[in-house]
N, C-alpha and C positions, 0 to 999 in steps of 0.2 A: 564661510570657509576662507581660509586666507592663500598666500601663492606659494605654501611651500605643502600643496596638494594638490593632483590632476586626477581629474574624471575619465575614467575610461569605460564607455561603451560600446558590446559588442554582443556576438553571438555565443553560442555552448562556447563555453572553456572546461576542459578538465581538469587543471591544471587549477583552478581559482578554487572549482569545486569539491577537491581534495581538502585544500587547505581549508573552507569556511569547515566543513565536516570536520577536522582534523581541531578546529579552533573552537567550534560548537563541542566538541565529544569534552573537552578539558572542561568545558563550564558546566556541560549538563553531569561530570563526573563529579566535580567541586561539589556539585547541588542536589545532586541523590547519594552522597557517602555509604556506604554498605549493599547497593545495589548494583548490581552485575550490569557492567556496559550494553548498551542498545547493539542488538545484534543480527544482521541480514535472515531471510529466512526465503527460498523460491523453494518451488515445488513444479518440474516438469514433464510432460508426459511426451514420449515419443512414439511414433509409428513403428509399424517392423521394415523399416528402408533407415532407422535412425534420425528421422526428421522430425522437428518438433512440429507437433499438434498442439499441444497447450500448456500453460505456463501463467505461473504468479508469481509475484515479487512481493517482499514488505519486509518487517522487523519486528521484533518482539524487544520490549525493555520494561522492566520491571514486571509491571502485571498486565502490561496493557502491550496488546499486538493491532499493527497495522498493514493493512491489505494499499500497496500503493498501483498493481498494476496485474491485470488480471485479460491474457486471449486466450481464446479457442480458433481456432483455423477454421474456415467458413464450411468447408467440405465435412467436417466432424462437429460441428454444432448438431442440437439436440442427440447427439450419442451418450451423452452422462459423462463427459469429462470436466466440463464445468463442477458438476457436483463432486466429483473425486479431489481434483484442485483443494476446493474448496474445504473439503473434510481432511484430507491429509493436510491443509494447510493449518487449521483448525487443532488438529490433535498434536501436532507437533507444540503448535502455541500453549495450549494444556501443558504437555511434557515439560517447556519453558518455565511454568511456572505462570503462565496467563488467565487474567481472568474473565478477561474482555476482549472484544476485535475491533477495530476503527476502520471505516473502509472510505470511500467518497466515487459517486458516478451519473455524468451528465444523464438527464433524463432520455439523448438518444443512444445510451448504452444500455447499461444491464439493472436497472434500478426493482427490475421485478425480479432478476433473478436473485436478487439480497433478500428481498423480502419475502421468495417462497423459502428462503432457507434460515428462517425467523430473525433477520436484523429488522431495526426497529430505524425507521425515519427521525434522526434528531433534529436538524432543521436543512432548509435547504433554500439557496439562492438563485433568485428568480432573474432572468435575461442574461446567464451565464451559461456558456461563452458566446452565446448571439441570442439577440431579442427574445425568438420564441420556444428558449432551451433554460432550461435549469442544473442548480450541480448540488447532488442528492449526499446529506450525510449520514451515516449508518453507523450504529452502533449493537453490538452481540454477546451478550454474555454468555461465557464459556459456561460446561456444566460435564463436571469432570465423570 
């Protein structure tokens, strides 16, 4: 690298991570022609006080849908909103046009609760994020 470039290192920026998104969407547009832009997709559930209980985050683009961030609130665990989440996030992804889900979850999160809801372990890396943890990848096809 020569000196008419500086390195800058730091924390969250929002402001960076607009624009790589914004510099990413043009090339993955370029590269999928005739394919509908990659598009956000949450799905959240709230109490009767208006407070969230639970809540996923991900994206749908082309055929393939991803699960990037998935809670339930400790007090409403084992209530069945996890699986609601889940299936309305699911059916929405169908409606998209999806034919698969992509997900990823450290083994001390929820790696059974993917697999009681038939995702399938594609591979997964061992001493991530500490020695004696792993980060599980999953994958679901849709079934309309």
């Amino acid at each position: 690298m020569n000196d008419n470039f500086k390195v800058i290192v730091g924390e969250g920026n929002a402001e960076l991570d607009q624009r790589l998104s914004d510099e990413l969407d043009k090339v993955n547009a370029a590269a999928t022609a005739g394919i509908s832009p990659a598009r956000e997709l949450t799905v959240q559930i709230v109490d009767s006080h208006g407070q969230l209980a639970a809540g996923m985050s991900g994206w749908t683009w082309g055929v393939a849908a991803g699960i990037a961030m998935t809670w339930v609130r400790e007090d409403v665990r084992k209530d069945g909103l996890g699986t609601k989440l889940l299936h309305d996030f699911e059916q929405e992804a169908l409606e998209r046009g999806c034919t698969h889900v992509f997900t990823t979850s450290f083994t001390f999160q929820a790696p059974g609760f993917y697999e009681r809801h038939g995702y399938e372990e594609l591979f997964r890396w061992e001493g991530l994020p500490t020695p004696n943890a792993a980060d599980i990848h999953f994958r679901k096809e849709l079934n309309p």
